[in-house]
N, CA, C and O of each residue as an XYZ file, in Angstrom:
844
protein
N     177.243     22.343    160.131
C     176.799     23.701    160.463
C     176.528     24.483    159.188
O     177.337     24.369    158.267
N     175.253     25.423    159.024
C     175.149     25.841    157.898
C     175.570     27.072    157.642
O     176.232     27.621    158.523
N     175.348     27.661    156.629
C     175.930     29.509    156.453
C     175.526     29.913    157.828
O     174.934     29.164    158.605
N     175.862     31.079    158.072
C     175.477     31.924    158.830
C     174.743     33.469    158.248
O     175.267     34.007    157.273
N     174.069     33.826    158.613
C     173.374     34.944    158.096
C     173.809     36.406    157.344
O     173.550     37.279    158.172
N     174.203     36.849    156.473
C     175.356     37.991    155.782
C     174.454     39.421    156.313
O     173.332     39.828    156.014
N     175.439     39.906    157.164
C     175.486     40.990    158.014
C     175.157     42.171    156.779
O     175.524     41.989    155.618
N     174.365     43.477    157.251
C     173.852     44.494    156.268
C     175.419     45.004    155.620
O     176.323     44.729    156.409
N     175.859     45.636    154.437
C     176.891     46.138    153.886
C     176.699     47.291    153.733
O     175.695     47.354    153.024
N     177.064     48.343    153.975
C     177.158     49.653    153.584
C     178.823     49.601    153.050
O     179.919     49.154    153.388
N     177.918     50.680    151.586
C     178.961     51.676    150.895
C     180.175     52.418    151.617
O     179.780     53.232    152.452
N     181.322     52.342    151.511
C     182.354     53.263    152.020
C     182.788     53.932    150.818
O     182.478     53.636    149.664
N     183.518     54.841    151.202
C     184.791     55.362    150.508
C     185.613     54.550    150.266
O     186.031     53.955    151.259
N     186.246     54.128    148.842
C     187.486     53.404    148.664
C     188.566     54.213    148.454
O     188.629     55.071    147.574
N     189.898     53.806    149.701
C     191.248     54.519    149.827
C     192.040     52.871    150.057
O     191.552     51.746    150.162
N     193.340     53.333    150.068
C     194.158     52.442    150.459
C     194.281     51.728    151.483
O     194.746     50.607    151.688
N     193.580     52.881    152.408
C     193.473     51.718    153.808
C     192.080     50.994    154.565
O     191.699     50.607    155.670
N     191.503     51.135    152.780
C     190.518     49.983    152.359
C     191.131     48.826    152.281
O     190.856     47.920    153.068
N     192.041     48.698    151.326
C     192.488     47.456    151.492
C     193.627     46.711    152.783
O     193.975     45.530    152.765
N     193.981     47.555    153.649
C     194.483     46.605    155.184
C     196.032     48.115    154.801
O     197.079     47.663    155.266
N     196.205     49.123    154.347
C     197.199     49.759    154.105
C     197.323     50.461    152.549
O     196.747     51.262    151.813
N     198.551     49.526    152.609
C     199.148     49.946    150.883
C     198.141     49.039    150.141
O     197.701     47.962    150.543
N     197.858     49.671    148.987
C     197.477     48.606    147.795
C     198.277     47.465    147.600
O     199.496     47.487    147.770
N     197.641     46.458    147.249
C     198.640     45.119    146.759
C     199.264     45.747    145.530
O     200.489     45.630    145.491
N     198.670     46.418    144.469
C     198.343     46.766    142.840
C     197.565     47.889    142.581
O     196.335     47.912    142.624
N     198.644     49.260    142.183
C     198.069     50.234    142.131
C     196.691     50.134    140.978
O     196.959     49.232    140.184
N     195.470     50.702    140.685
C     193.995     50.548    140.139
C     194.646     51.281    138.425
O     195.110     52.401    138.213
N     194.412     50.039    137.388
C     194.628     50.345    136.598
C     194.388     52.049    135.592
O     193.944     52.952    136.302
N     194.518     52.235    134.870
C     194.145     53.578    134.292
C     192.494     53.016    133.583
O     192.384     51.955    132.968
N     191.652     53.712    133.767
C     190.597     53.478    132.983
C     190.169     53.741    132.053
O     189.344     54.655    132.070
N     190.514     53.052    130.689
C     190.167     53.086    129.239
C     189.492     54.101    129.081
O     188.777     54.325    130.058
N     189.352     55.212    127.834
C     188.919     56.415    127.086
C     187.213     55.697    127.051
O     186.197     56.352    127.287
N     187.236     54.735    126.821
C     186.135     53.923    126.142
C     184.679     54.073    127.218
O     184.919     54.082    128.425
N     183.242     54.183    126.781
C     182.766     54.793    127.565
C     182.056     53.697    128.153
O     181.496     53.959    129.217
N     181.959     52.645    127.753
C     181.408     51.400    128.033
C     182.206     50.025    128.238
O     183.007     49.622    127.395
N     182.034     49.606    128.959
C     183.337     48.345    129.819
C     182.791     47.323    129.843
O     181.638     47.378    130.269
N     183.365     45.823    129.384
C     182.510     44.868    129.657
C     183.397     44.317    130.575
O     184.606     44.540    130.508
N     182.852     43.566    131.487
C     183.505     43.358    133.001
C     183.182     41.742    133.451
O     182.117     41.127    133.387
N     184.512     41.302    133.928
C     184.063     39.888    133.677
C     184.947     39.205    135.226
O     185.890     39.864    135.666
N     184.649     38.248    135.740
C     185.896     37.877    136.609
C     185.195     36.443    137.265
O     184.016     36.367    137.611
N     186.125     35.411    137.345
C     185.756     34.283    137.611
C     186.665     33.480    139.375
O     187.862     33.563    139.650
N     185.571     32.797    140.213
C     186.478     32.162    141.050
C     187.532     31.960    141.044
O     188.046     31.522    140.015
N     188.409     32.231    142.367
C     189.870     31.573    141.798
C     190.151     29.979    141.962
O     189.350     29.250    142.547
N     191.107     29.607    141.511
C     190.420     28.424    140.509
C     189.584     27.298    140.070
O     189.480     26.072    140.073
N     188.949     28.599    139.622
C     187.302     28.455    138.923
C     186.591     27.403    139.958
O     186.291     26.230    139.738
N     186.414     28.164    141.136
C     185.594     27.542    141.924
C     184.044     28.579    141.985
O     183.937     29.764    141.670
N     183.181     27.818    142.404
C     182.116     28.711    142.285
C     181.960     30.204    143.493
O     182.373     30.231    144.652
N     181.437     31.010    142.947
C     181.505     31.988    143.881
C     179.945     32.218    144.301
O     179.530     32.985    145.170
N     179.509     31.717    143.813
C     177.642     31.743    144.043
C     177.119     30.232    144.603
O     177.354     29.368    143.759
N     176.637     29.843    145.506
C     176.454     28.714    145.917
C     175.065     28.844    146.151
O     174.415     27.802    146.236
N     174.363     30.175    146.296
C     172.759     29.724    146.436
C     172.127     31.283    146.242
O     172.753     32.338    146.139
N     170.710     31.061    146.229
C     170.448     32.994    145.384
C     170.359     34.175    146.756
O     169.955     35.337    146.811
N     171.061     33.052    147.982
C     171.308     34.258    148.835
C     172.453     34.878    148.174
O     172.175     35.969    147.675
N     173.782     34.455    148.013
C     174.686     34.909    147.341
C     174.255     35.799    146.191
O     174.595     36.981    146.238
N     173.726     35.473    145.429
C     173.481     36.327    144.444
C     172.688     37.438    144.282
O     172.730     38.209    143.323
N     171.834     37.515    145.411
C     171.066     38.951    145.401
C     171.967     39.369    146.406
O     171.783     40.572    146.586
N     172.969     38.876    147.236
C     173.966     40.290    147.854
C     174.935     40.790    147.021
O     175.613     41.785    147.282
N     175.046     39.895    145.679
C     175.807     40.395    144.817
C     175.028     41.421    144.049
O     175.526     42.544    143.971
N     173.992     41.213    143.530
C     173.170     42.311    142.858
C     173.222     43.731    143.821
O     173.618     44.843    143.471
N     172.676     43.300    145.171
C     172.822     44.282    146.105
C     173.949     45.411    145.968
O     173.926     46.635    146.102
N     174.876     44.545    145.667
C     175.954     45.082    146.051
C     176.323     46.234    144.885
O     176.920     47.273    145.167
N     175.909     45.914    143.637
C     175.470     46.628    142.387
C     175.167     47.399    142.493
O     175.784     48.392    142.108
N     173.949     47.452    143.118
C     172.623     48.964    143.663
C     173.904     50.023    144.357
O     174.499     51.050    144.034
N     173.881     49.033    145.518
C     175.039     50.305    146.421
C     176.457     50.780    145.452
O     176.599     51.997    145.574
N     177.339     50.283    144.701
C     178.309     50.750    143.840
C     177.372     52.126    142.602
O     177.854     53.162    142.145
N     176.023     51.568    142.408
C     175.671     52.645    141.574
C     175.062     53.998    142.632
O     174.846     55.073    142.072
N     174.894     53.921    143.631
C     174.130     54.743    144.222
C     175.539     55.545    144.864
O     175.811     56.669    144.441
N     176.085     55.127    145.524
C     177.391     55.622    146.516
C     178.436     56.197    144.767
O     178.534     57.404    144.548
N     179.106     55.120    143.713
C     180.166     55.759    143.286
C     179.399     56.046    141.808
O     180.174     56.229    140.870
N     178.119     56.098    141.541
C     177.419     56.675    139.744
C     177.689     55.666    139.038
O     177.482     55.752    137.827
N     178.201     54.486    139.572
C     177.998     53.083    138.207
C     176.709     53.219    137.489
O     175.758     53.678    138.122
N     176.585     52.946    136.494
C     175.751     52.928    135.534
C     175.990     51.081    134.890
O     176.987     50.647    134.312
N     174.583     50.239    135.283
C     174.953     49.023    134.610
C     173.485     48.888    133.691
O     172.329     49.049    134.081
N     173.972     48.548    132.393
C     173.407     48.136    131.312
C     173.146     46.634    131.156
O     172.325     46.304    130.301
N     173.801     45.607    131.947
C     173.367     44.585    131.557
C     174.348     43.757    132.653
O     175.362     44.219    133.176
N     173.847     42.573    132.839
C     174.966     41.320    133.885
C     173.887     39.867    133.831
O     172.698     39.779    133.526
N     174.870     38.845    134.262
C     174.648     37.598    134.141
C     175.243     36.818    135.400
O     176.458     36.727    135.227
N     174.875     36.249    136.544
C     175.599     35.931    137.401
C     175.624     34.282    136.833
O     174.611     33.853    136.282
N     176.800     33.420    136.995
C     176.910     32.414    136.527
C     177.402     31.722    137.841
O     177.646     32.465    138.792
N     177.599     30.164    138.012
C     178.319     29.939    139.368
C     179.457     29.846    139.428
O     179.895     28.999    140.207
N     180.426     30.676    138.632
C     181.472     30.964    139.275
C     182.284     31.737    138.463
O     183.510     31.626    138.461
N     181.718     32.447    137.832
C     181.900     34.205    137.554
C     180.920     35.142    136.886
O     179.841     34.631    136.587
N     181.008     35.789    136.739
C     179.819     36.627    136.611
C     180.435     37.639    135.537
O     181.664     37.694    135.527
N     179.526     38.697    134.352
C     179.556     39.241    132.897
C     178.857     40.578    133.883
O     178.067     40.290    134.783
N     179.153     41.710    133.669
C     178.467     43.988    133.307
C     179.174     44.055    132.234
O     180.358     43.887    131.945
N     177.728     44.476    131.418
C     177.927     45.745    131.004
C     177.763     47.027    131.510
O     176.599     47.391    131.680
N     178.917     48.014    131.869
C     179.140     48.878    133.024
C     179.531     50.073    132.150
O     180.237     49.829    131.172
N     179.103     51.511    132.418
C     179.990     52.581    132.607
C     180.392     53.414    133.702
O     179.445     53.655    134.450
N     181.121     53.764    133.935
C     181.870     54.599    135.346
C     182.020     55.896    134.762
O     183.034     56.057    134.084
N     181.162     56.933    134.890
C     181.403     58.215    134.736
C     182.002     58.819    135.329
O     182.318     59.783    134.631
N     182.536     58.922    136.536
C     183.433     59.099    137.460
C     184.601     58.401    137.307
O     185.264     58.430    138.344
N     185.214     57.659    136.232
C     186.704     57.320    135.825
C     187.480     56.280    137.049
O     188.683     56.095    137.235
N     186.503     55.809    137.643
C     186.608     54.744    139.475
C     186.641     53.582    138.973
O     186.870     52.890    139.966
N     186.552     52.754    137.924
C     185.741     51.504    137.492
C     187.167     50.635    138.336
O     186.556     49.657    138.765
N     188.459     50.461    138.741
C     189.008     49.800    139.127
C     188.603     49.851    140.945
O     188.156     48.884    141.561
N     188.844     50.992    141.449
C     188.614     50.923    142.151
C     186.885     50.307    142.924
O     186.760     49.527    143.868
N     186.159     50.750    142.400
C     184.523     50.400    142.006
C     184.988     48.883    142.766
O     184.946     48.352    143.876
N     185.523     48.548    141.158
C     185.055     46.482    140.677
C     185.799     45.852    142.206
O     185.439     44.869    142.853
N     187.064     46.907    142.514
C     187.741     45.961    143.858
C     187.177     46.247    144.660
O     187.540     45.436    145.512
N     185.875     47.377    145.481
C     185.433     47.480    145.924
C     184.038     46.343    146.319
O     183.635     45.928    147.405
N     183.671     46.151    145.221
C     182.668     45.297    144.926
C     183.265     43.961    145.693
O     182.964     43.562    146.818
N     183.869     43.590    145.086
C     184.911     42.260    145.229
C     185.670     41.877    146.669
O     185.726     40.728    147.107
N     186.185     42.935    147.260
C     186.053     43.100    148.449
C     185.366     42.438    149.250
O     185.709     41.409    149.833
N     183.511     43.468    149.372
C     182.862     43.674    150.083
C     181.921     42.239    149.871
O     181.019     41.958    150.661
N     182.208     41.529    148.892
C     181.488     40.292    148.795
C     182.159     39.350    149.038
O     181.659     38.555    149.834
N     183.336     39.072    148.568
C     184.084     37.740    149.578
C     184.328     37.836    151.041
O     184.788     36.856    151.626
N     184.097     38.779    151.589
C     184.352     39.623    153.322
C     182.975     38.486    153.604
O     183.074     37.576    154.427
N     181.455     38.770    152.607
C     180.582     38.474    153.073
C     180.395     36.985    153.022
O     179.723     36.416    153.883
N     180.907     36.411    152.146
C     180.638     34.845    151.502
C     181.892     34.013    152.705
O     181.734     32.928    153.265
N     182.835     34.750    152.795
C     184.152     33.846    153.533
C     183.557     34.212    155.090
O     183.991     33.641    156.091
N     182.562     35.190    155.129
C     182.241     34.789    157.007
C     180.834     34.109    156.217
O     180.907     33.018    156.782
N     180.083     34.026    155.666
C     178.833     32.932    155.805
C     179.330     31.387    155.907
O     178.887     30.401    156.497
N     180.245     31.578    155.221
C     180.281     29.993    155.094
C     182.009     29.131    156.087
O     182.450     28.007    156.326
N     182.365     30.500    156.316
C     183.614     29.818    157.043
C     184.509     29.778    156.385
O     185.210     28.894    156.878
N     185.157     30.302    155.257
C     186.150     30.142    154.309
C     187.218     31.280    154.611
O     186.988     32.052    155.542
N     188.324     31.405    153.893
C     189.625     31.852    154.192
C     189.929     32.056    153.177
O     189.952     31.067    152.443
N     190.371     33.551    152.491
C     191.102     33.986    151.700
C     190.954     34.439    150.281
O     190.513     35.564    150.519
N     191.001     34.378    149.124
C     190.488     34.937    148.522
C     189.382     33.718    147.235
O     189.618     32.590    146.801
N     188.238     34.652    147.027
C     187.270     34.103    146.572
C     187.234     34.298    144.919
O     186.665     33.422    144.268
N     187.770     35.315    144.298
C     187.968     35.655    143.011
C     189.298     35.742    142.825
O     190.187     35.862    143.668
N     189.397     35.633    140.985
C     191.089     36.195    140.659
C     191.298     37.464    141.033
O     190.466     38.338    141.279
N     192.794     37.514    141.067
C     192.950     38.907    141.833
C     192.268     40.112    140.885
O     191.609     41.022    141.388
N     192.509     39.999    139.492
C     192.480     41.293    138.812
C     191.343     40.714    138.096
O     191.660     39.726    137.432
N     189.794     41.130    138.027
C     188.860     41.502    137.095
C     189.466     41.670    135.719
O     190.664     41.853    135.501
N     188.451     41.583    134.769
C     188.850     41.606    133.329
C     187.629     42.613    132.815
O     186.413     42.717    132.980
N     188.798     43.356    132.020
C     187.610     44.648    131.046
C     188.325     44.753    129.800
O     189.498     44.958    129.487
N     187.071     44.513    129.092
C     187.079     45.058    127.634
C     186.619     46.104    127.246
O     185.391     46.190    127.272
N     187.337     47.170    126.791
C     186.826     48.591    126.556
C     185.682     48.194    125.384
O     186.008     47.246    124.671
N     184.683     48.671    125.174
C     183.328     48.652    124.125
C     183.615     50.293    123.442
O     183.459     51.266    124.180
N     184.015     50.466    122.073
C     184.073     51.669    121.708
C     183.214     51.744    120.107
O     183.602     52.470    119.191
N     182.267     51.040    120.042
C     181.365     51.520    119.235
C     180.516     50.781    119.278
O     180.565     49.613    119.662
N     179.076     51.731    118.650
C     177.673     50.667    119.182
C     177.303     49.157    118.994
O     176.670     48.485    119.807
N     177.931     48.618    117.472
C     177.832     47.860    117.174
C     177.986     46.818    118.443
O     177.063     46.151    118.911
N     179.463     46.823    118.935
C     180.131     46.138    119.399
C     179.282     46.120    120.910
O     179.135     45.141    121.642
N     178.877     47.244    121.086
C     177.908     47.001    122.313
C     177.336     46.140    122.664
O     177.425     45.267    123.528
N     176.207     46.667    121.330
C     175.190     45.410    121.181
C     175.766     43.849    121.151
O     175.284     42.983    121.882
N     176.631     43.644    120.411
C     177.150     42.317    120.595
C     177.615     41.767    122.302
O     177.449     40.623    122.723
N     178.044     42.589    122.853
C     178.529     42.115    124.026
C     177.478     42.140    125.283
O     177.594     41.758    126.448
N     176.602     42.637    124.694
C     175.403     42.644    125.570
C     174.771     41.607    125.343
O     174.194     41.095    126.301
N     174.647     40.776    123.627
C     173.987     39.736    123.769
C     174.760     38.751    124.147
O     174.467     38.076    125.134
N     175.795     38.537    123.460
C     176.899     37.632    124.528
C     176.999     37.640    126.430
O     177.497     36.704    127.056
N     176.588     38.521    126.892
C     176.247     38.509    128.227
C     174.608     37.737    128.892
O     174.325     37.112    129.914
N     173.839     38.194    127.687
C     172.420     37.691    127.792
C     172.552     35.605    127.266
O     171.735     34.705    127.457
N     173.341     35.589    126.885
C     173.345     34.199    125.809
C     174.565     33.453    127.164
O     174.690     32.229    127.129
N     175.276     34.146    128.127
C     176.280     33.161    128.627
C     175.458     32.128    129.588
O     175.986     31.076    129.948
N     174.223     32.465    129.958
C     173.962     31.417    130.716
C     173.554     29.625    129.953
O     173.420     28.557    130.551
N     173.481     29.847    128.863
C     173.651     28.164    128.105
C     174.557     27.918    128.344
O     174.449     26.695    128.262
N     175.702     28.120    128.668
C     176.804     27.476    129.141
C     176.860     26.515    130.583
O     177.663     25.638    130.904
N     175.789     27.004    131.228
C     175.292     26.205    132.348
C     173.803     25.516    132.211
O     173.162     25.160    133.200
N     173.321     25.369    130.812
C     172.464     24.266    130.499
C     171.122     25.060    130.676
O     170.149     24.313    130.780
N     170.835     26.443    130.737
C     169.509     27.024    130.741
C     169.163     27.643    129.409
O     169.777     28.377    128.635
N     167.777     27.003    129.415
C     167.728     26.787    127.612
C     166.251     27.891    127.387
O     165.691     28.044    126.302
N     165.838     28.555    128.670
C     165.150     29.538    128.792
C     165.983     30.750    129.031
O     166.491     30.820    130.150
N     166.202     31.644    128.254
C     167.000     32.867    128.913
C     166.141     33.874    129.152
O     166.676     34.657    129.937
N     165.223     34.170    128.891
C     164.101     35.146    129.413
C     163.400     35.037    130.742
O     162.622     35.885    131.179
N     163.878     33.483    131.582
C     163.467     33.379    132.254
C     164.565     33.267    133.247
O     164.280     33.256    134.444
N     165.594     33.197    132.912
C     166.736     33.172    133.985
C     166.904     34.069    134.854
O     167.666     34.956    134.467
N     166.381     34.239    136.176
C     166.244     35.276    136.632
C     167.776     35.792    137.470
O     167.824     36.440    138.516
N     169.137     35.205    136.532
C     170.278     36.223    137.807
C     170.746     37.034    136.303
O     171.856     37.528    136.105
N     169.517     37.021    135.265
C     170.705     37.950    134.038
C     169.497     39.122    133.826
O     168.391     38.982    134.350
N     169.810     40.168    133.082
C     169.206     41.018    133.130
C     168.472     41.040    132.020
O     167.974     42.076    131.578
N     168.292     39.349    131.232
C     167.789     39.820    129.666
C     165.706     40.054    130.162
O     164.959     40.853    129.597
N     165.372     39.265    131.098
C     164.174     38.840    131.877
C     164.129     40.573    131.940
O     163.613     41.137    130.976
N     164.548     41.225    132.822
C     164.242     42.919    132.874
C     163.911     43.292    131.764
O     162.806     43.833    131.799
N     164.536     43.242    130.379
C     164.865     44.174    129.459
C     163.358     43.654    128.268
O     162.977     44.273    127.274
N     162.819     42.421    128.807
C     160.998     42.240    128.061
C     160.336     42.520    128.667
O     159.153     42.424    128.341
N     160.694     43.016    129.866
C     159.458     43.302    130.769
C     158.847     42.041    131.555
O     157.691     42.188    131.952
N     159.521     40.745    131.845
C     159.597     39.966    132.396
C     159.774     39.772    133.953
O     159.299     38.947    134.733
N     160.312     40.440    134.053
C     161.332     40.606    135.943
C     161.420     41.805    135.917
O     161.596     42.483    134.905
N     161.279     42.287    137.298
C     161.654     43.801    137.808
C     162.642     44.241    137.807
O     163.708     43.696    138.095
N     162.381     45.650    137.375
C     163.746     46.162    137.046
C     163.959     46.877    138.492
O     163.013     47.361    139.113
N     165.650     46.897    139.087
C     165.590     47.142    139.861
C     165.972     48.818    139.763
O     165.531     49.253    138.699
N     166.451     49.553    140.320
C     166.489     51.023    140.580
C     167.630     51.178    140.269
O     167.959     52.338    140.514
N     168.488     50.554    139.813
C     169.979     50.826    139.479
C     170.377     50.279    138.263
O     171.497     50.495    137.799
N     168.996     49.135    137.355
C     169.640     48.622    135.980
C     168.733     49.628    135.131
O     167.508     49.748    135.135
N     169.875     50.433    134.275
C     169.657     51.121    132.963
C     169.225     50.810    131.808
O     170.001     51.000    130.872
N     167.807     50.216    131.506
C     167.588     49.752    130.148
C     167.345     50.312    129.101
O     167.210     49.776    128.001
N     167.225     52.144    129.531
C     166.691     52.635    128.439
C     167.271     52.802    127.506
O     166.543     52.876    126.516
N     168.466     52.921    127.288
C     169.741     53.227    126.335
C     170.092     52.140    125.308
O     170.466     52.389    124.163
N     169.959     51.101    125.746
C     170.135     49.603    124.763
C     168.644     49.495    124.166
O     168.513     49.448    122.943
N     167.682     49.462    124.886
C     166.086     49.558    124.525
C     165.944     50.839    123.357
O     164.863     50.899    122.771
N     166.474     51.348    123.182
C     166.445     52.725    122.410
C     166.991     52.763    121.063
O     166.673     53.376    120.045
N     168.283     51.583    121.474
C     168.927     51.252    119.601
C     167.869     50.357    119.242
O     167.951     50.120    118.037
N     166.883     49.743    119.797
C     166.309     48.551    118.882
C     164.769     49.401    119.095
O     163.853     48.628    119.378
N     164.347     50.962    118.990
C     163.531     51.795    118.428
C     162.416     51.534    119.650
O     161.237     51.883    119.590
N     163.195     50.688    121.022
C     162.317     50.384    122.383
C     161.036     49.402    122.049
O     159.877     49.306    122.452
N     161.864     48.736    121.108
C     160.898     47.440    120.391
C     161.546     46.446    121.087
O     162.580     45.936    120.656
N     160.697     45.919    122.799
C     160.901     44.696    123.084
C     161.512     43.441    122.378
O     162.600     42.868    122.438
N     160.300     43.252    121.656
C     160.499     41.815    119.806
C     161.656     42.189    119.416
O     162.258     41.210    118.977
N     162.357     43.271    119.352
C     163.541     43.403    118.388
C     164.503     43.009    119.364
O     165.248     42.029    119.356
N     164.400     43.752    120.052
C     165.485     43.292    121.507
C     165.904     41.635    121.634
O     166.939     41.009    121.863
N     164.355     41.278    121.324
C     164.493     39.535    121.990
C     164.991     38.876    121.092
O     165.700     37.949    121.485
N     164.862     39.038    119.689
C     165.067     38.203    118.090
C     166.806     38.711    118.213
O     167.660     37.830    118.109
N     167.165     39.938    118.402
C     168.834     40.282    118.445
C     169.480     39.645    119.606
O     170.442     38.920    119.351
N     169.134     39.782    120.801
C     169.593     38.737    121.574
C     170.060     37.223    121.290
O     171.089     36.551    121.231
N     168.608     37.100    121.143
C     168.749     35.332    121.282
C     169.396     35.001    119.529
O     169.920     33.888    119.506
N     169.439     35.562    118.443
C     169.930     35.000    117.760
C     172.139     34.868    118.068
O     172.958     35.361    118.842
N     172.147     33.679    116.622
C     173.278     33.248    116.894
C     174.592     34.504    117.123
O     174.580     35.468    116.357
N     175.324     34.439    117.850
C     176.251     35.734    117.819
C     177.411     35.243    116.745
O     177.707     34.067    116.537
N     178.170     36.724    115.928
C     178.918     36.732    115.319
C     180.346     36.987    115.348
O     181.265     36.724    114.572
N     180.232     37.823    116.941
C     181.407     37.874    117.585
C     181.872     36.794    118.501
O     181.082     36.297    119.303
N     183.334     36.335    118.411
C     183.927     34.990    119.418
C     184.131     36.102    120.504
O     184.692     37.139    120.150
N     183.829     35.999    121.445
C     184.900     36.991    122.781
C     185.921     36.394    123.316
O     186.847     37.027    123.823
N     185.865     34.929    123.259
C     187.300     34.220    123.520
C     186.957     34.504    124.955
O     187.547     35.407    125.549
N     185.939     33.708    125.601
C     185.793     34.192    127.688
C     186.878     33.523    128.111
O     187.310     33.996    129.162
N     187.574     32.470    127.640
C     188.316     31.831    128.287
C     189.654     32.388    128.854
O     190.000     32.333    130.034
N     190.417     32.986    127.717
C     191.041     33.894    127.214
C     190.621     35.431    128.318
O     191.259     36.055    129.165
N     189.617     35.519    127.898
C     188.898     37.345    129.073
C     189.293     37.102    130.169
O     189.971     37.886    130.834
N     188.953     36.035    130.516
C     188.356     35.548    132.272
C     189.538     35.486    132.782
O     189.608     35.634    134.002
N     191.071     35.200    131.843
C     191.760     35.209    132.776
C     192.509     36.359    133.218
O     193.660     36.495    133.630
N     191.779     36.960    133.068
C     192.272     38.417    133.488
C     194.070     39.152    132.921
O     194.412     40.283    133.268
């Protein structure tokens, strides 16, 4: 028997008796830092993306977190079995947000396919980003994670956002390019040569991912 079809999602309000009552884990404090890199992998490390239906309800699901709670995303990479934002939460929500997100997509993946229980680690992983430099680095490290799954085109990978940011793939109504496009003087070429070259920062994902 195959998936079954993933029912429309609307945005709620996230409260406690979002999650079935009490919280499992009250929503961490959210870093001073104005930019978050956001990371979280299957639990154990099973894939959470099995086909690009999955992954455009995950993007989807993006749109609605920026439209309903003011996420602001600068950059993401869906991989098969965790996924890289660069995110800010101006509204100071980013825990609540990411469990929201997380939520509303294993609800959708565990009725398509018939599964039980939980689909990600419990707690997401964020690295506060507190100066530009470091931005930029973690943005290309987000643009560069898909070689890790053997794609040796990244401009063409269409679940990361580097394809948006040449003018390659459509940008959708909720990814922010102008702000990263703006340190490199909104010089496409510069964008693409800083990207794709070698990075200088380790992020240690192994280490991130585990929340």
């Amino acid at each position: 028997m195959g998936p079954v079809p993933i029912k429309p999602i609307r945005a709620r309000r996230v409260t406690p008796a979002t999650y079935g009552g009490e919280m499992a884990r009250k929503p961490r404090n959210q870093p001073e830092a104005e930019f978050h890199h956001i990371t979280n992998r299957g639990a154990r490390r099973s894939d959470i993306y099995l086909d690009d239906i999955d992954r455009d309800l995950f993007l989807h699901l993006l749109g609605l977190a920026h439209t309903k709670f003011g996420v602001i995303i600068h950059a993401f990479a869906l991989m098969g079995n965790h996924y890289h934002l660069i995110a800010q939460f101006p509204e100071r929500n980013m825990s609540n947000v990411m469990h929201w997100i997380g939520m509303c997509y294993a609800t959708a993946i565990n009725r398509r396919y018939g599964y039980d229980g939980r689909l990600c680690k419990d707690r997401f992983f964020n690295s506060p980003i507190d100066s530009e430099p470091y931005l930029m680095s973690a943005v290309r490290y987000v643009h560069q994670n898909p070689k890790d799954i053997g794609v040796t085109e990244l401009d063409t990978y269409r679940w990361s956002s580097f394809g948006i940011y040449l003018g390659l793939a459509h940008s959708p109504e909720w990814m922010c390019t102008d702000l990263l496009l703006g340190l490199f003087g909104n010089d496409q070429a510069s964008f693409r040569l800083f990207n794709e070259a070698t990075p200088t920062i380790n992020f240690g994902e192994d280490d991130q991912i585990a929340g």
